[in-house]
mmCIF file of the N, C-alpha and C atoms, coordinates in Angstrom:
data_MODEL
# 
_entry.id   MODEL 
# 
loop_
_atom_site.group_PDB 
_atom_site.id 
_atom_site.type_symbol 
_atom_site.label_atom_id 
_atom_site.label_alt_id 
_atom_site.label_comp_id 
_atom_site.label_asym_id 
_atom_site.label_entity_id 
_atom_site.label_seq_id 
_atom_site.pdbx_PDB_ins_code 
_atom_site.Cartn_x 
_atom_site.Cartn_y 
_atom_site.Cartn_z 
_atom_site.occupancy 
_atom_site.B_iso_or_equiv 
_atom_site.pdbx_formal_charge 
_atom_site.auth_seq_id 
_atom_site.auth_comp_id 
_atom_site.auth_asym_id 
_atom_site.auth_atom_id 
_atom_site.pdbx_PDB_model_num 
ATOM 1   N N  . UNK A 1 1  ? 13.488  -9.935 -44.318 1.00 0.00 ? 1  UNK A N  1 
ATOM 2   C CA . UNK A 1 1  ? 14.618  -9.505 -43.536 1.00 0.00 ? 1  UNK A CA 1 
ATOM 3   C C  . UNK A 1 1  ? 14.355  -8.143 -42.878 1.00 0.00 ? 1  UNK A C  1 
ATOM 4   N N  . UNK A 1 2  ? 13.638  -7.313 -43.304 1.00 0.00 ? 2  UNK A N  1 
ATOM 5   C CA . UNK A 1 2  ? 13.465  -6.136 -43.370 1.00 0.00 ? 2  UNK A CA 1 
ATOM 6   C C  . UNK A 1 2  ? 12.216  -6.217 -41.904 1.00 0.00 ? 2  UNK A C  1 
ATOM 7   N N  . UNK A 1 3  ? 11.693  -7.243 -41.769 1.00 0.00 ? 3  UNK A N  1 
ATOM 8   C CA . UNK A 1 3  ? 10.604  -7.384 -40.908 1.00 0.00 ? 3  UNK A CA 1 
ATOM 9   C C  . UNK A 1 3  ? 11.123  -7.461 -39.208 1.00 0.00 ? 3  UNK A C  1 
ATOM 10  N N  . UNK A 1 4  ? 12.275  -8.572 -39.955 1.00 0.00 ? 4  UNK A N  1 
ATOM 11  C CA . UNK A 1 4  ? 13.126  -9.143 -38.626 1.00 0.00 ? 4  UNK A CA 1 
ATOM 12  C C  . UNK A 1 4  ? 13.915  -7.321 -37.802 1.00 0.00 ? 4  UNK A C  1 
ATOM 13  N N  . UNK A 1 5  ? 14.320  -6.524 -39.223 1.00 0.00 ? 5  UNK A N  1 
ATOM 14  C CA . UNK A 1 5  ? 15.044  -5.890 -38.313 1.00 0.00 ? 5  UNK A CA 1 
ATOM 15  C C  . UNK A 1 5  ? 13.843  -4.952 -37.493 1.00 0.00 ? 5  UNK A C  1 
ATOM 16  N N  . UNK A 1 6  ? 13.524  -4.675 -38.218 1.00 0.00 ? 6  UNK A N  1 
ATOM 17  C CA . UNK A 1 6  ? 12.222  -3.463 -37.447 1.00 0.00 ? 6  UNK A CA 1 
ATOM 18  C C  . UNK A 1 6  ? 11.723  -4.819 -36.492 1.00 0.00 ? 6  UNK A C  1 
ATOM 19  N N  . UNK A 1 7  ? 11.689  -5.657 -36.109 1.00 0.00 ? 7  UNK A N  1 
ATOM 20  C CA . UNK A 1 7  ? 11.308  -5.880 -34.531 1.00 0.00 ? 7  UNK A CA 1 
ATOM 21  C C  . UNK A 1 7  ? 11.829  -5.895 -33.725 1.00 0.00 ? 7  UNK A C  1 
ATOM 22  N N  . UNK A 1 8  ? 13.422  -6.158 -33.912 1.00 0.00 ? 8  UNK A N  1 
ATOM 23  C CA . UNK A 1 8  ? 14.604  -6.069 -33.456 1.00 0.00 ? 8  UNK A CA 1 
ATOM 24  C C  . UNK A 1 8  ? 14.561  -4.302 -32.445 1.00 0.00 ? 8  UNK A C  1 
ATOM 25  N N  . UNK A 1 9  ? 14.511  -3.534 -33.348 1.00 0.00 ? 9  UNK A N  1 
ATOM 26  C CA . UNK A 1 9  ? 14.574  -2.125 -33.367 1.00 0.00 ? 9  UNK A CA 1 
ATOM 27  C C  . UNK A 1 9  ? 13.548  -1.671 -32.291 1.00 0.00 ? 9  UNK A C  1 
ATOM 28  N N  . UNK A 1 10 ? 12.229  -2.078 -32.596 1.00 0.00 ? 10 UNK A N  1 
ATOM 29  C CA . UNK A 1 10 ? 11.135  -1.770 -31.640 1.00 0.00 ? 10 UNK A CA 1 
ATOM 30  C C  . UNK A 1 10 ? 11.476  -1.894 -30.278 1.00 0.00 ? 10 UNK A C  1 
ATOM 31  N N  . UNK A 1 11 ? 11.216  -0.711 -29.626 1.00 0.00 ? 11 UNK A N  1 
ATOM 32  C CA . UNK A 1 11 ? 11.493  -0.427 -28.188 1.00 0.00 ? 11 UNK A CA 1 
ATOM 33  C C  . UNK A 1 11 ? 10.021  -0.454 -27.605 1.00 0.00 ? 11 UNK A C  1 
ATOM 34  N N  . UNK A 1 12 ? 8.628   -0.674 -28.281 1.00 0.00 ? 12 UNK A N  1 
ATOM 35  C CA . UNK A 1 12 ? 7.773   -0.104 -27.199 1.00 0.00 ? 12 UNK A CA 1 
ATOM 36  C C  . UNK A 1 12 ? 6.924   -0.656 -26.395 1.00 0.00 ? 12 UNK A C  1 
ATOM 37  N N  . UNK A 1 13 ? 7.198   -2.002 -26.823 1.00 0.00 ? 13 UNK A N  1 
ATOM 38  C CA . UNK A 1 13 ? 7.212   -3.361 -25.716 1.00 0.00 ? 13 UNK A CA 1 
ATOM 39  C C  . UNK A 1 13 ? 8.200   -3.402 -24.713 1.00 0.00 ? 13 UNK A C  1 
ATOM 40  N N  . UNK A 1 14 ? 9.380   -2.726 -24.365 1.00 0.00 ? 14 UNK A N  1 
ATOM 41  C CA . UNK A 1 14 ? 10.290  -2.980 -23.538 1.00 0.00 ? 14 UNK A CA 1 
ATOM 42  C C  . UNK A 1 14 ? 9.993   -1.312 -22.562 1.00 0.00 ? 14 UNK A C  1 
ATOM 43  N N  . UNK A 1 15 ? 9.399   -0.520 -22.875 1.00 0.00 ? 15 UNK A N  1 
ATOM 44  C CA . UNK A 1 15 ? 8.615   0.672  -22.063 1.00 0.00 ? 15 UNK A CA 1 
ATOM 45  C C  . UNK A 1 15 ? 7.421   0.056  -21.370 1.00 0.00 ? 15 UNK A C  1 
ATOM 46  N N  . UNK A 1 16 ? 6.812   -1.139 -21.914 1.00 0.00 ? 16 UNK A N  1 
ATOM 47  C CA . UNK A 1 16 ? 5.369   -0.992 -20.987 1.00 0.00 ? 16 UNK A CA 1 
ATOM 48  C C  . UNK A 1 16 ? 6.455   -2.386 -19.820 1.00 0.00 ? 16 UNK A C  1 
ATOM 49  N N  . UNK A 1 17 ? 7.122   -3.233 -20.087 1.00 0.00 ? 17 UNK A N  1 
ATOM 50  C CA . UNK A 1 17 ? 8.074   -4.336 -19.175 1.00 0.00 ? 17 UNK A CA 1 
ATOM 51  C C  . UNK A 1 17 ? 8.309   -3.421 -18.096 1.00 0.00 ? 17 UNK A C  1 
ATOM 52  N N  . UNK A 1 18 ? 8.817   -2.290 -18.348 1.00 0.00 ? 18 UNK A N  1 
ATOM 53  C CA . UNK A 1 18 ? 10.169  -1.539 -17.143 1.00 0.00 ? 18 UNK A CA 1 
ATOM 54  C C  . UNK A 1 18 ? 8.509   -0.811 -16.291 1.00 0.00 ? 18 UNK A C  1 
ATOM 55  N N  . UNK A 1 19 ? 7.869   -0.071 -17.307 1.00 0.00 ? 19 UNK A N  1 
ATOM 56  C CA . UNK A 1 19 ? 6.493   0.546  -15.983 1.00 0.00 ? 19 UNK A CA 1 
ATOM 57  C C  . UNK A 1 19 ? 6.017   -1.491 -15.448 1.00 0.00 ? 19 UNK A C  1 
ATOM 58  N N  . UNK A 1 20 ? 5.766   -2.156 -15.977 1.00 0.00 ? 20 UNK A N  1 
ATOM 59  C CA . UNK A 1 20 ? 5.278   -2.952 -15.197 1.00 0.00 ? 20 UNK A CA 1 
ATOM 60  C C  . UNK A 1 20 ? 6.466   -3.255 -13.879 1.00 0.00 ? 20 UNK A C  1 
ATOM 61  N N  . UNK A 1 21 ? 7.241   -3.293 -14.087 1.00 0.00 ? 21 UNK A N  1 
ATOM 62  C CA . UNK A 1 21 ? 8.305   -3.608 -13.193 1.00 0.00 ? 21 UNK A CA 1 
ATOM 63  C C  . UNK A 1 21 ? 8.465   -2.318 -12.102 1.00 0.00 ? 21 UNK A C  1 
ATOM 64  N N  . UNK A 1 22 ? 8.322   -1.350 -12.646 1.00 0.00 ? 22 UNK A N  1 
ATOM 65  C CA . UNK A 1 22 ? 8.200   -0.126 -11.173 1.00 0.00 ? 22 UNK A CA 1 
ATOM 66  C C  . UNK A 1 22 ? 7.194   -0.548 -10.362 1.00 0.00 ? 22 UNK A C  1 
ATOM 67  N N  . UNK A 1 23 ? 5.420   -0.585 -11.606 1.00 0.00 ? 23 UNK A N  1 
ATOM 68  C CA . UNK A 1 23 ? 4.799   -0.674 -10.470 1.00 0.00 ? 23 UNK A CA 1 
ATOM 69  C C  . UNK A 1 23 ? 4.788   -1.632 -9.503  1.00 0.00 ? 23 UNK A C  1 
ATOM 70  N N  . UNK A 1 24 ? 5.247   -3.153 -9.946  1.00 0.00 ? 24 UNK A N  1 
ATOM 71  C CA . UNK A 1 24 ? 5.745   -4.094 -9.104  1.00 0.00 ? 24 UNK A CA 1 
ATOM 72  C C  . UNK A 1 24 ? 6.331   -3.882 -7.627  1.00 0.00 ? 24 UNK A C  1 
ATOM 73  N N  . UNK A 1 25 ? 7.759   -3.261 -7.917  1.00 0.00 ? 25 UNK A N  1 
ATOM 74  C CA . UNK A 1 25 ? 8.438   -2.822 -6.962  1.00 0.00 ? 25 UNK A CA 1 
ATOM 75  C C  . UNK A 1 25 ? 7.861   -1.742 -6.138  1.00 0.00 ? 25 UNK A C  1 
ATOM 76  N N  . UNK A 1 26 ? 6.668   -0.886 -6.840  1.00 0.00 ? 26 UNK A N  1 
ATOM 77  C CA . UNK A 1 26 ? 6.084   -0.277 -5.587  1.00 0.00 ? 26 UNK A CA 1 
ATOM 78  C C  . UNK A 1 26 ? 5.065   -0.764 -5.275  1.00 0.00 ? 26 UNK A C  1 
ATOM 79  N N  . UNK A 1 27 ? 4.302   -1.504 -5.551  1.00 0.00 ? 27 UNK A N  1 
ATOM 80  C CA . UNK A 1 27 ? 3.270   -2.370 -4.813  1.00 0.00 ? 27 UNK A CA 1 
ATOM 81  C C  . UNK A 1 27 ? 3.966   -3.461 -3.206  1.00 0.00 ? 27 UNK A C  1 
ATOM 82  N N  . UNK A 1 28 ? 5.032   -3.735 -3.504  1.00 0.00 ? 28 UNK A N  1 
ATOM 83  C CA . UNK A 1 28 ? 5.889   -4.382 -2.979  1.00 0.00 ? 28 UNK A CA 1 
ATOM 84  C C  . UNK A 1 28 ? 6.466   -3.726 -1.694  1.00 0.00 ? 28 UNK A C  1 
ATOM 85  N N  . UNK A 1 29 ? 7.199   -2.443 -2.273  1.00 0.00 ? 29 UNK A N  1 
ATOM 86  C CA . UNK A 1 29 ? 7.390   -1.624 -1.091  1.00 0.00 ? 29 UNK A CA 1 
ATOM 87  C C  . UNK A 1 29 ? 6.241   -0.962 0.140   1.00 0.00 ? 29 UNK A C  1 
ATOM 88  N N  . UNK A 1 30 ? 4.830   -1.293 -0.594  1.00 0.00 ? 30 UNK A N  1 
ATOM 89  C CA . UNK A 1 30 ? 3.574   -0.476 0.051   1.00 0.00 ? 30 UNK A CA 1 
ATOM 90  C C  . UNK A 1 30 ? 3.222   -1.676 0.657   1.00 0.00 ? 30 UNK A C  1 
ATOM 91  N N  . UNK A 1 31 ? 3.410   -2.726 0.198   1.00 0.00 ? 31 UNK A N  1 
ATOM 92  C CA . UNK A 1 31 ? 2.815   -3.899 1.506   1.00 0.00 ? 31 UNK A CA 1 
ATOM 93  C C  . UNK A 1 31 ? 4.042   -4.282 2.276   1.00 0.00 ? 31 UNK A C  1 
ATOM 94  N N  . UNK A 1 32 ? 4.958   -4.346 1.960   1.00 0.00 ? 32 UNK A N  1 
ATOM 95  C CA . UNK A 1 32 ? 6.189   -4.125 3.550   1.00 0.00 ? 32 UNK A CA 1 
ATOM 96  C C  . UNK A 1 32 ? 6.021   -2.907 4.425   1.00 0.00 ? 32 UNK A C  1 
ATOM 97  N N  . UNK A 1 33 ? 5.841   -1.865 3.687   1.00 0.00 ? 33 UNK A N  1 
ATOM 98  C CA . UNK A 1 33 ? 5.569   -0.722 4.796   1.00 0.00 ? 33 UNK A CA 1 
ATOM 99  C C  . UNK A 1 33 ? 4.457   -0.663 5.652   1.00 0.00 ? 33 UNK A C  1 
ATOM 100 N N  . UNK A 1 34 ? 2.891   -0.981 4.884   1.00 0.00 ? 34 UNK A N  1 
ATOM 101 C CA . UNK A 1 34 ? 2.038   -1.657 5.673   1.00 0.00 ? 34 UNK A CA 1 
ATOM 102 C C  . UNK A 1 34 ? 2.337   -2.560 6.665   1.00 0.00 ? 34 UNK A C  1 
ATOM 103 N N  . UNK A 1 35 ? 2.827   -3.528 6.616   1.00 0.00 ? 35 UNK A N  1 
ATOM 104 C CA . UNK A 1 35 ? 3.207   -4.820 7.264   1.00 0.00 ? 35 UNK A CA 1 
ATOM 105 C C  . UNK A 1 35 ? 4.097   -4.507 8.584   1.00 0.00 ? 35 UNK A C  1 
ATOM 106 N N  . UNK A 1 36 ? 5.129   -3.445 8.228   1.00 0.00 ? 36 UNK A N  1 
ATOM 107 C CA . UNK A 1 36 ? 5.586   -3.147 9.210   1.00 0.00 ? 36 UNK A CA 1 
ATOM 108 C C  . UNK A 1 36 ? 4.882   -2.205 10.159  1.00 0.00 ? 36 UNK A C  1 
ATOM 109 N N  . UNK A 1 37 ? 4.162   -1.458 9.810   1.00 0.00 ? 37 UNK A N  1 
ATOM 110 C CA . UNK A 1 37 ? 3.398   -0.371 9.914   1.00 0.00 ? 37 UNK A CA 1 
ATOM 111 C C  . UNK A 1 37 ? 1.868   -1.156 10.955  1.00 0.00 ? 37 UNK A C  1 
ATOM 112 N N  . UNK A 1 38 ? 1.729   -2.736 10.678  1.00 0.00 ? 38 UNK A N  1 
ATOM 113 C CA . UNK A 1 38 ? 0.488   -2.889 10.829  1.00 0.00 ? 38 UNK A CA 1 
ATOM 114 C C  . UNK A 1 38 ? 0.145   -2.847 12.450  1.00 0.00 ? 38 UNK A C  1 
ATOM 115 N N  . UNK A 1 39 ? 1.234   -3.461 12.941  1.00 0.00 ? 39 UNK A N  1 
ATOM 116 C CA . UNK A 1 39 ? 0.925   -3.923 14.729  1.00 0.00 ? 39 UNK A CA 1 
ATOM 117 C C  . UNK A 1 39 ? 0.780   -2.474 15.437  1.00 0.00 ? 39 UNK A C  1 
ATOM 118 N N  . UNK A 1 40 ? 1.476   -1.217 15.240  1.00 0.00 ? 40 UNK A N  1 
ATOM 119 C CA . UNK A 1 40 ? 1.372   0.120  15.597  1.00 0.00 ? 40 UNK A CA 1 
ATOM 120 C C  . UNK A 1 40 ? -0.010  0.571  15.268  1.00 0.00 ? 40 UNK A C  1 
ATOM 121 N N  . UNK A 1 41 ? -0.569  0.334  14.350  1.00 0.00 ? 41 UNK A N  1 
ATOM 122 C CA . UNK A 1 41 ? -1.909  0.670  13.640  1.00 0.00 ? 41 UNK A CA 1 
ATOM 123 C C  . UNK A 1 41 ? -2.727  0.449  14.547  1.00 0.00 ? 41 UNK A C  1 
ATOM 124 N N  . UNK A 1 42 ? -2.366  -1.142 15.043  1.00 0.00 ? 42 UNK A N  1 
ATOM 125 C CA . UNK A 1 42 ? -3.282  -1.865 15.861  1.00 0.00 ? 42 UNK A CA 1 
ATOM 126 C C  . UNK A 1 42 ? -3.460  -1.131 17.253  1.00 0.00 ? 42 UNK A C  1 
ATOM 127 N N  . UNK A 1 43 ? -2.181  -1.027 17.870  1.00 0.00 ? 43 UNK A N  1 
ATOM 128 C CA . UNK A 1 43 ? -2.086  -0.130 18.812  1.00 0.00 ? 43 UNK A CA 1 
ATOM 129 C C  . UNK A 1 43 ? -2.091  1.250  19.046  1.00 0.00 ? 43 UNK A C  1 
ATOM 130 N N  . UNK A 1 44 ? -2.423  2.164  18.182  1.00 0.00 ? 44 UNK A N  1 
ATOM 131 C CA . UNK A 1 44 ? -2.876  3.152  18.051  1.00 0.00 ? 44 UNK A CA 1 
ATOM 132 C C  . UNK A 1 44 ? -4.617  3.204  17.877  1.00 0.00 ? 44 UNK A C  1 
ATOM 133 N N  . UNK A 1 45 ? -5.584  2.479  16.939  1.00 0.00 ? 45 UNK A N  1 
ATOM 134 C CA . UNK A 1 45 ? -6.584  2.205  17.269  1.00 0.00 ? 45 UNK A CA 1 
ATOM 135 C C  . UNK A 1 45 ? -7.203  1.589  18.442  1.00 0.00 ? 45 UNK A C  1 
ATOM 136 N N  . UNK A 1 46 ? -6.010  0.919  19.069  1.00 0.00 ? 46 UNK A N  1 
ATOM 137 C CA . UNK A 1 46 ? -6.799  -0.036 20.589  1.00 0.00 ? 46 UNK A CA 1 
ATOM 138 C C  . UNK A 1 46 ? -6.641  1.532  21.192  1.00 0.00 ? 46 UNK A C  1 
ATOM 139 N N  . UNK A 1 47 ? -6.011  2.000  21.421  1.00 0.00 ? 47 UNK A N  1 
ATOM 140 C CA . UNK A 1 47 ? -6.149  2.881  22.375  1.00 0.00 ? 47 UNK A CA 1 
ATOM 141 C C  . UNK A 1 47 ? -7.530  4.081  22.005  1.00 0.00 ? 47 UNK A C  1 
ATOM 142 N N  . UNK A 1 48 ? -7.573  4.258  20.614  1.00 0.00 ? 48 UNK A N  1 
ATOM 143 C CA . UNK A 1 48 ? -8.677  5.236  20.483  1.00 0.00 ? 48 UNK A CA 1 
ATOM 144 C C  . UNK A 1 48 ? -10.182 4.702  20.734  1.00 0.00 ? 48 UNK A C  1 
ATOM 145 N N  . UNK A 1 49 ? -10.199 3.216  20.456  1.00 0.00 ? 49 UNK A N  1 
ATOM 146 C CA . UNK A 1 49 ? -11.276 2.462  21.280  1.00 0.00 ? 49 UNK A CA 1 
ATOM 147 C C  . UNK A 1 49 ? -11.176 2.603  22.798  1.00 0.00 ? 49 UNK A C  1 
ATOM 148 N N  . UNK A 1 50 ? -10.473 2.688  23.672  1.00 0.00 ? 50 UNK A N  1 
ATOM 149 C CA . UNK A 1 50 ? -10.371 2.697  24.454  1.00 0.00 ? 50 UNK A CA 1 
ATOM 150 C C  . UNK A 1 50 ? -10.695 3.894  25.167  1.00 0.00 ? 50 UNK A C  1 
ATOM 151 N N  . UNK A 1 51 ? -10.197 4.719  24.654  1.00 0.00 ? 51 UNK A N  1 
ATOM 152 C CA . UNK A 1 51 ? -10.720 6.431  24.869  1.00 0.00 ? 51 UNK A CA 1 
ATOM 153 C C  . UNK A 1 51 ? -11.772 6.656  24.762  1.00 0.00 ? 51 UNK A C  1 
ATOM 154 N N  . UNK A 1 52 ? -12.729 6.271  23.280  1.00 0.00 ? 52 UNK A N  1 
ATOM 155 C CA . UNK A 1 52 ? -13.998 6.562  23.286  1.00 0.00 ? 52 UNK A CA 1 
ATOM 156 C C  . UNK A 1 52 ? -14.945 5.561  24.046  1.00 0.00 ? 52 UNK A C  1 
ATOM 157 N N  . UNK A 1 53 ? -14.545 4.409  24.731  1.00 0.00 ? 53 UNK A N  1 
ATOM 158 C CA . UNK A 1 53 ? -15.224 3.432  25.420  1.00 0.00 ? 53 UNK A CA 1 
ATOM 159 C C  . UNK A 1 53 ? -15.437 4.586  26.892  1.00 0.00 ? 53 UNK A C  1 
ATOM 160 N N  . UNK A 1 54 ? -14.562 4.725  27.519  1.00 0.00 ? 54 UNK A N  1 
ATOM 161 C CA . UNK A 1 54 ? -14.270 5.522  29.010  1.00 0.00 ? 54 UNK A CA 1 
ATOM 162 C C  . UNK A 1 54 ? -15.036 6.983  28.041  1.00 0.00 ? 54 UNK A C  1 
ATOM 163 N N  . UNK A 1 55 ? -15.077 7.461  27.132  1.00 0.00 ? 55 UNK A N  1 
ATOM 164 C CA . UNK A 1 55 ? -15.563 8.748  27.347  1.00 0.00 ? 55 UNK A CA 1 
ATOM 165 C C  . UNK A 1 55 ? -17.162 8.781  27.237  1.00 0.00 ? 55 UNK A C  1 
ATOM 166 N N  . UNK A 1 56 ? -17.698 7.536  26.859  1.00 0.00 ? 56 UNK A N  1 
ATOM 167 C CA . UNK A 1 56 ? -19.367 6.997  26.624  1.00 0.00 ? 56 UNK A CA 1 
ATOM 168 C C  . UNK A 1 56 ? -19.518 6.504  28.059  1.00 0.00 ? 56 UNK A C  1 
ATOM 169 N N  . UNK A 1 57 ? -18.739 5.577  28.957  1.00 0.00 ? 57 UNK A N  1 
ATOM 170 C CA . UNK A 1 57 ? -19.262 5.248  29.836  1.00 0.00 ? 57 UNK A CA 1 
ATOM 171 C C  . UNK A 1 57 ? -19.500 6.418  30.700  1.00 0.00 ? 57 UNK A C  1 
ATOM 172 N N  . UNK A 1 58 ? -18.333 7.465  31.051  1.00 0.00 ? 58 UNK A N  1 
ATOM 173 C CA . UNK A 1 58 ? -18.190 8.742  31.953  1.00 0.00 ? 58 UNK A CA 1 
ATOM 174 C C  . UNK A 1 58 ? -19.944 9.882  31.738  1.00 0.00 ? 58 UNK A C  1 
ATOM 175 N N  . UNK A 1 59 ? -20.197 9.735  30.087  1.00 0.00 ? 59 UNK A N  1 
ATOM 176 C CA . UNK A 1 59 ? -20.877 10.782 29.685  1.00 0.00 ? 59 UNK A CA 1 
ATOM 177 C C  . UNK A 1 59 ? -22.317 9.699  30.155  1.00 0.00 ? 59 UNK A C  1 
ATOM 178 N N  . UNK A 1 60 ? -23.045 8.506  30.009  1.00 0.00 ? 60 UNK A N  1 
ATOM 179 C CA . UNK A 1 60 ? -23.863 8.021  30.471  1.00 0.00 ? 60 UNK A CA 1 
ATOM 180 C C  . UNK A 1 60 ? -24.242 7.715  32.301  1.00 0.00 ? 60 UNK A C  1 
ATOM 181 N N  . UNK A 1 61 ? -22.749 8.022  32.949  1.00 0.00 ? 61 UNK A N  1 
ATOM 182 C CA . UNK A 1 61 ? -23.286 7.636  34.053  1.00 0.00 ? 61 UNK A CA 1 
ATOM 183 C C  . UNK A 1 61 ? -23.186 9.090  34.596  1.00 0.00 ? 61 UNK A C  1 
ATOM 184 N N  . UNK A 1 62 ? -23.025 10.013 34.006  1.00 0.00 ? 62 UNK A N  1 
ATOM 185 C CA . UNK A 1 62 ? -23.395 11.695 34.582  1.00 0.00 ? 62 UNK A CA 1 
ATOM 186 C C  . UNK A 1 62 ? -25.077 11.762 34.412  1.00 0.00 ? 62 UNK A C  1 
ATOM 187 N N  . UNK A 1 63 ? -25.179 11.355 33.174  1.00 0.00 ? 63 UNK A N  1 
ATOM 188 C CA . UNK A 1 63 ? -26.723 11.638 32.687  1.00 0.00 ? 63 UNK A CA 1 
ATOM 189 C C  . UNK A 1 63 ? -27.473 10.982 34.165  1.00 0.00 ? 63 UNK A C  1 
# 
């Protein structure tokens, strides 16, 4: 009886549940923000390709 209550009692299986469950919810929140985040990404890199494309062609046809 004495076994039953002390498991009853034990909390320190229900501390590692709740961190698994944060990190859940922030893994979760970091790939929606990515996700939303991704098509801007895209378009912020097209353009820096784009910049350094025109600044290689400009600097080779001076040479």
């Amino acid at each position: 009886m004495s076994f039953i209550k002390s498991f009853l009692r034990d909390e320190s299986g229900a501390t590692a549940i709740e961190y698994g469950l944060i990190a859940g919810l922030v893994s979760v929140a970091a790939i929606g923000a990515l996700g939303l985040m991704g098509d801007s990404l895209i378009q912020i890199f097209g353009v820096v390709q784009q910049k350094l494309t025109q600044a290689a062609t400009s600097a080779a046809s001076s040479d």
